[in-house]
MMTF fields as JSON, N, C-alpha, C and O atoms, coordinates in Angstrom:
{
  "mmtfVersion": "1.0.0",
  "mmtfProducer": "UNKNOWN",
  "numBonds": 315,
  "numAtoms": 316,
  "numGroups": 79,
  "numChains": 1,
  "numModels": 1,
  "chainsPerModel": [1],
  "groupsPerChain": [79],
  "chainIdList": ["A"],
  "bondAtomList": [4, 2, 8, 6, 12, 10, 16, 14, 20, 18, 24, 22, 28, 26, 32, 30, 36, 34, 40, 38, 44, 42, 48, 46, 52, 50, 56, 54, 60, 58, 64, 62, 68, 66, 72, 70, 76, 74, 80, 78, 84, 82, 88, 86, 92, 90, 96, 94, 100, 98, 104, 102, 108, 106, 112, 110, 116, 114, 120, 118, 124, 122, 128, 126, 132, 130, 136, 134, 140, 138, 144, 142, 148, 146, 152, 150, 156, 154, 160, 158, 164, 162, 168, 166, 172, 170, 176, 174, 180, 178, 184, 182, 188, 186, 192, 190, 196, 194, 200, 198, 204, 202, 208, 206, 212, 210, 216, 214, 220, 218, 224, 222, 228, 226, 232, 230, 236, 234, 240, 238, 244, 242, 248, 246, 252, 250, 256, 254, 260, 258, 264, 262, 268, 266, 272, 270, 276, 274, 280, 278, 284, 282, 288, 286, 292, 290, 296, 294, 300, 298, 304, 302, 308, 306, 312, 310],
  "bondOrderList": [1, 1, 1, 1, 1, 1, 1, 1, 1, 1, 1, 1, 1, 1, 1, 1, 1, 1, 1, 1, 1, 1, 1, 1, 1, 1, 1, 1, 1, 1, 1, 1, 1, 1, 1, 1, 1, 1, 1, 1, 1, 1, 1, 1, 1, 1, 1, 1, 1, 1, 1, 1, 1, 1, 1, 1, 1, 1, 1, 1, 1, 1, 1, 1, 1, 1, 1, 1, 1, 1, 1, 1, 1, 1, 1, 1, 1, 1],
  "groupList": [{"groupName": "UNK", "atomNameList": ["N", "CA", "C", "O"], "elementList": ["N", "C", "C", "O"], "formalChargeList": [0, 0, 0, 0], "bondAtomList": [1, 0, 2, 1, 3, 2], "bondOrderList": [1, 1, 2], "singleLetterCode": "X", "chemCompType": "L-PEPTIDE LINKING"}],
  "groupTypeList": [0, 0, 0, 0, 0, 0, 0, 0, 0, 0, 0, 0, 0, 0, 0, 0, 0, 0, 0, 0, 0, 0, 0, 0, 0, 0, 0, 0, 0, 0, 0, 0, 0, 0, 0, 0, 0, 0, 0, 0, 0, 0, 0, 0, 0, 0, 0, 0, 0, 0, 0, 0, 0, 0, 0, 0, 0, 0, 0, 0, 0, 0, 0, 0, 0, 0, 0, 0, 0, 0, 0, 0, 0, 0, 0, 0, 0, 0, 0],
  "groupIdList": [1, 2, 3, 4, 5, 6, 7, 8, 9, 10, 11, 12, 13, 14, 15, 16, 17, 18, 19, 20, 21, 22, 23, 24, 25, 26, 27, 28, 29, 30, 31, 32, 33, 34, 35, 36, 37, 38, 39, 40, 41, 42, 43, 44, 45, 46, 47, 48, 49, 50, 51, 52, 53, 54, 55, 56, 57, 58, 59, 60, 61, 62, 63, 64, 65, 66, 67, 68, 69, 70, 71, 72, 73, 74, 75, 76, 77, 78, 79],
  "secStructList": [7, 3, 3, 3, 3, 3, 3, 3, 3, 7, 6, 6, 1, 7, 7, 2, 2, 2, 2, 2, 2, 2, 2, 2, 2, 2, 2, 1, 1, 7, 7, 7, 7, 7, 7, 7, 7, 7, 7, 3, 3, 3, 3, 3, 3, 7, 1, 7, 7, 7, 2, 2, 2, 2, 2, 2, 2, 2, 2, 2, 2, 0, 0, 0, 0, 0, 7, 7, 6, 6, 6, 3, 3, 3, 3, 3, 3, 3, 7],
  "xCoordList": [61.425, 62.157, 61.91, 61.829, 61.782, 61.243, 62.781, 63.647, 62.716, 64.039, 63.439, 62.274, 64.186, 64.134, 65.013, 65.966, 64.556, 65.861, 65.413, 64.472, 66.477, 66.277, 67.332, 68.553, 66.508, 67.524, 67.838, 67.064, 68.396, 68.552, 69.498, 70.262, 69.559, 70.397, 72.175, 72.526, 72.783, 73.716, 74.062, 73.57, 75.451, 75.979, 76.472, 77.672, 75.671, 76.14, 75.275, 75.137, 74.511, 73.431, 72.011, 71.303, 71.736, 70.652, 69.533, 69.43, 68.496, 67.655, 65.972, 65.093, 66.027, 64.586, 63.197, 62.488, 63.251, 62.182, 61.848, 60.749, 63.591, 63.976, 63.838, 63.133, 64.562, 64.25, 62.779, 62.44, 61.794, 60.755, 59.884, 59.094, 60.125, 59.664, 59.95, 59.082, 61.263, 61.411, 61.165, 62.128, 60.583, 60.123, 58.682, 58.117, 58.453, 56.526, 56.694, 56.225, 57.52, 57.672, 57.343, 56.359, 58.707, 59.059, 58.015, 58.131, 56.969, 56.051, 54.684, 53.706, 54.941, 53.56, 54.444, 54.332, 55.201, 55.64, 56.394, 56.165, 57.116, 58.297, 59.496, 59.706, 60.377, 61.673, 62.224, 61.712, 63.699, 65.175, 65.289, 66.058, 64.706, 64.863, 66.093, 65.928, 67.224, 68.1, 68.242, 68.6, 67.881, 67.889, 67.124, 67.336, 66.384, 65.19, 66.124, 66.576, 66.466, 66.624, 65.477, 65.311, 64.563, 63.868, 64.026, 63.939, 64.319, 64.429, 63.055, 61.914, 63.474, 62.415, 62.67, 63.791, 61.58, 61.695, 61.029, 59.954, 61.579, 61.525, 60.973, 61.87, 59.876, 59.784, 59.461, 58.621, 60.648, 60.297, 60.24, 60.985, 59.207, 59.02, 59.657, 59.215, 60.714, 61.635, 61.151, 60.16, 61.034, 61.321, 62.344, 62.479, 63.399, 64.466, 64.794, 64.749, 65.154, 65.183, 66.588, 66.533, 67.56, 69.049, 69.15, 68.723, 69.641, 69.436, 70.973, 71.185, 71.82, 72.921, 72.576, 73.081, 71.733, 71.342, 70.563, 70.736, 69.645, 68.176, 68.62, 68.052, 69.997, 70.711, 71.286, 71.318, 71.609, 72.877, 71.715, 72.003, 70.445, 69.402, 69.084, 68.998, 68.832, 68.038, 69.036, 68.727, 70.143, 71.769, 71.785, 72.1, 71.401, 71.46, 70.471, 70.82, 68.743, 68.169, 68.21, 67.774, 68.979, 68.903, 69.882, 69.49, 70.932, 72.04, 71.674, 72.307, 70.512, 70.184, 68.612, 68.218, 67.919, 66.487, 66.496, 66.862, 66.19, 65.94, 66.256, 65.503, 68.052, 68.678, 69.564, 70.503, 69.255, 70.445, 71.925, 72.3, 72.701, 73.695, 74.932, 75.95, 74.491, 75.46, 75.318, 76.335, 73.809, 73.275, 72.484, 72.029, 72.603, 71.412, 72.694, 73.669, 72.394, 73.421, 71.494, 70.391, 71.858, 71.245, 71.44, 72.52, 70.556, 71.084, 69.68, 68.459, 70.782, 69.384, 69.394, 70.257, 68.306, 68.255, 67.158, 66.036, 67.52, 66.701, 66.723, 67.532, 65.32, 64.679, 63.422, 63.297],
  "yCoordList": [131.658, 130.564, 129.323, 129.369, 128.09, 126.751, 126.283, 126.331, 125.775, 124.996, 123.655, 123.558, 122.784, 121.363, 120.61, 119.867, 120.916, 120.027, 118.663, 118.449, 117.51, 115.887, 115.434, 115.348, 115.148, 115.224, 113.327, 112.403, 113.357, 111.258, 110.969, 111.898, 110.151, 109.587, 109.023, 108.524, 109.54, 108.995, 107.853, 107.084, 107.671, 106.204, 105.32, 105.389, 104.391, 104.006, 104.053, 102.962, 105.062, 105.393, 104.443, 104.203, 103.994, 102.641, 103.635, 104.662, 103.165, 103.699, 102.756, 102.25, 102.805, 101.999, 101.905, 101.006, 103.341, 103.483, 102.637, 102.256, 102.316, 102.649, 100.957, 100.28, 100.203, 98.697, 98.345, 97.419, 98.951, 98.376, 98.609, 97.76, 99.735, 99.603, 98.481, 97.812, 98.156, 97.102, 95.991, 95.308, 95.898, 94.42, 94.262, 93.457, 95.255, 96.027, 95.02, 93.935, 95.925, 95.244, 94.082, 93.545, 93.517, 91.849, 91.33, 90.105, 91.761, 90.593, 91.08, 90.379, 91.931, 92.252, 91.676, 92.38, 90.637, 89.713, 90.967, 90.954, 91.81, 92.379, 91.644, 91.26, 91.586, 90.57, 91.528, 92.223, 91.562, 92.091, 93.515, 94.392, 93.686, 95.207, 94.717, 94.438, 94.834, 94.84, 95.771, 95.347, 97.16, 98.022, 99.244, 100.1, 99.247, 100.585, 101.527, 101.058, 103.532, 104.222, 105.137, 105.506, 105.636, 106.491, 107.934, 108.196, 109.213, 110.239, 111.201, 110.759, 112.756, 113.624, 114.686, 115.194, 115.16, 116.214, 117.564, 117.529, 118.423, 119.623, 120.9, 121.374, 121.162, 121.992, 123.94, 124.589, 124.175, 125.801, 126.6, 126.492, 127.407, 128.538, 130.121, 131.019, 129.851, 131.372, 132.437, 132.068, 133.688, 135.468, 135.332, 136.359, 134.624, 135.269, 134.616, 133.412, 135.813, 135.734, 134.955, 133.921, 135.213, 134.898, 133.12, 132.644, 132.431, 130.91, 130.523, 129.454, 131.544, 131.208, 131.566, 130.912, 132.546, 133.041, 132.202, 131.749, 131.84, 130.78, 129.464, 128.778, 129.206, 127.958, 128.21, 127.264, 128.967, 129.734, 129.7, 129.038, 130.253, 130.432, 129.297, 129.117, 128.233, 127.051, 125.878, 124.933, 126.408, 125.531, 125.933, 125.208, 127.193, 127.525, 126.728, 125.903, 127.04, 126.603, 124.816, 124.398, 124.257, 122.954, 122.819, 122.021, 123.207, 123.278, 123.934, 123.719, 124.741, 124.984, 124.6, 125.382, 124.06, 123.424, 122.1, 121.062, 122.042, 120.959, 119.506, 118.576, 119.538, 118.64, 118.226, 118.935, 117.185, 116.865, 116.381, 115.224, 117.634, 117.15, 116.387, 116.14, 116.027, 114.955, 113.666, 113.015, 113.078, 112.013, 111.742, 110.735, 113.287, 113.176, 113.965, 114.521, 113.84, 114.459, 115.283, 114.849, 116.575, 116.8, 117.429, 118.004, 117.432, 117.845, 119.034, 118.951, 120.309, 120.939, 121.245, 121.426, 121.229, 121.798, 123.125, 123.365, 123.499, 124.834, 125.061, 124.893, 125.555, 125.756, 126.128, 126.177],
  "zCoordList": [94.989, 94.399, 95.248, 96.475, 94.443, 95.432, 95.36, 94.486, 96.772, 97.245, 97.738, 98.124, 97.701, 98.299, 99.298, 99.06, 100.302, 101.312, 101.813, 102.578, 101.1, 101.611, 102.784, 102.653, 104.04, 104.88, 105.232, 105.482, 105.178, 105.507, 106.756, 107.016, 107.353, 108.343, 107.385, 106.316, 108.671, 107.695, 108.009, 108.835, 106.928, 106.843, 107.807, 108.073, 108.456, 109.69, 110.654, 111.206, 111.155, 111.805, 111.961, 110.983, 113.19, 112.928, 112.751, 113.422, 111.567, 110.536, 111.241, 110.543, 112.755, 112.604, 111.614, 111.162, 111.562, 110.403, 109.274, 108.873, 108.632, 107.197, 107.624, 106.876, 108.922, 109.111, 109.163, 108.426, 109.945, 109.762, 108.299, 107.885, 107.678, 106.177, 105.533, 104.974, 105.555, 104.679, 105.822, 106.17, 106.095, 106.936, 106.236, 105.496, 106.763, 106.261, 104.727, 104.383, 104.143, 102.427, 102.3, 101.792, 103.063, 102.682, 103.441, 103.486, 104.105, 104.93, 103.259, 102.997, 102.734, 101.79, 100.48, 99.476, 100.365, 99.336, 98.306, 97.096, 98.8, 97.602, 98.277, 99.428, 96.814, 97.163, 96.482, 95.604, 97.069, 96.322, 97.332, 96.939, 98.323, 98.783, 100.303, 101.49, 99.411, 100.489, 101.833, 102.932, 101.514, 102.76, 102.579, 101.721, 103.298, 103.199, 104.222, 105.267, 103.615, 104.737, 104.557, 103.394, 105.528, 105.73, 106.122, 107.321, 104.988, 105.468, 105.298, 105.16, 105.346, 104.849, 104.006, 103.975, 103.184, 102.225, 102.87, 103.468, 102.732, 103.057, 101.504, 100.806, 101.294, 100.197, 100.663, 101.287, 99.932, 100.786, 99.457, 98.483, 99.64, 98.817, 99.52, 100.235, 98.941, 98.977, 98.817, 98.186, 98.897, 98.522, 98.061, 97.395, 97.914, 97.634, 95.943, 95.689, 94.808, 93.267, 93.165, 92.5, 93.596, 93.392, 93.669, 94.72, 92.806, 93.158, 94.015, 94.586, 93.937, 95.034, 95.975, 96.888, 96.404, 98.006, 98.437, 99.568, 97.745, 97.888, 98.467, 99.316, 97.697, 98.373, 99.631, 100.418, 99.875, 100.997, 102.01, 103.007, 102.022, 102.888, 103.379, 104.593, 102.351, 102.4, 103.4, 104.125, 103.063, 103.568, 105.033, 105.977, 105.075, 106.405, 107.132, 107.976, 106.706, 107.02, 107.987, 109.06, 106.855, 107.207, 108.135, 108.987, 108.365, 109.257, 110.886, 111.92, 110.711, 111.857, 112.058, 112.922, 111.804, 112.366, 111.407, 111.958, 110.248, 109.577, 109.772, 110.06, 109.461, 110.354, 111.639, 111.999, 112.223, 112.89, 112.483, 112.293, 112.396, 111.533, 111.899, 111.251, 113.344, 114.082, 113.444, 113.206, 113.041, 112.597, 110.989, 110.448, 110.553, 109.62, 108.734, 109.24, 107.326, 105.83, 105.369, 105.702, 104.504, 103.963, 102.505, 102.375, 101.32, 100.178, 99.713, 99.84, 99.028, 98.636, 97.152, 96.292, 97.203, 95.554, 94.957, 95.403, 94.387, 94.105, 92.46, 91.547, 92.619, 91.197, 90.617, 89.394]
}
């Protein structure tokens, strides 16, 4: 089963990345991009058939390597 974990900085958290992208932007002439945050996608191909375990695995997963969950929120999805 494919799972998807998007892990992002959270709310509040200074996002250098996500600042110099949108600098990057606005110096290559795009207008209106009030705030770039920069996270990552995680794509895992499961063994496991059950799409509540697959999540439960994947939840784990991210809670213990994926993210930093002092600084970082993550969301998964499976399917």
């Amino acid at each position: 089963m494919k799972a998807r974990v998007t892990v992002m900085p959270k709310a509040g958290v200074l996002d250098p990345e996500g600042k110099a992208i949108g600098r990057a932007l606005a110096g290559l002439g795009f207008q209106g991009v009030d705030e770039v945050r920069a996270g990552k996608v995680f794509e895992l191909d499961l063994a496991e058939t059950d799409p509540a375990k697959a999540r439960a695995v994947a939840e784990e997963m991210a809670r213990k390597l994926l993210a930093n969950t002092v600084i970082e929120s993550f969301r998964v999805e499976v399917g």
